[in-house]
N, C-alpha and C positions, 0 to 999 in steps of 0.2 A: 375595694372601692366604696366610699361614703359616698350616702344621699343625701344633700345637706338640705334638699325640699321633698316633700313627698310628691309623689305624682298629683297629675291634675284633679284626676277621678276621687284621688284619695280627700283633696285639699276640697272639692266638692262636696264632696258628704260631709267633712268635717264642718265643714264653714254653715251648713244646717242643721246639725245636729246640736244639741244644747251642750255637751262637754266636748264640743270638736272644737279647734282654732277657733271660728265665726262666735260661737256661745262664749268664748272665756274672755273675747276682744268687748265684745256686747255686755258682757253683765261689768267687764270692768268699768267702760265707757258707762252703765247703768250706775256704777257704786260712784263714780266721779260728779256725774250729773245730781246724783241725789244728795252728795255729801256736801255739795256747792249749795243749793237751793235749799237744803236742809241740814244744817250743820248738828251734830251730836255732841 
């Protein structure tokens, strides 16, 4: 049987820690905002 989410406690930590889901959604959201405001 596949886990297609990880558990809650798992999705918890990750969503706070900087290479967990929450860090990779944030710094993309971060590279979007900055490449808008500040184009290269």
């Amino acid at each position: 049987m596949r886990h297609v989410l990880p558990p809650l406690e798992v999705i918890q930590e990750t969503r706070s820690g900087e290479d967990g889901i929450g860090g990779i959604e944030s710094r993309g959201l971060l590279r979007l905002g900055l490449s808008e405001s500040h184009p290269d």
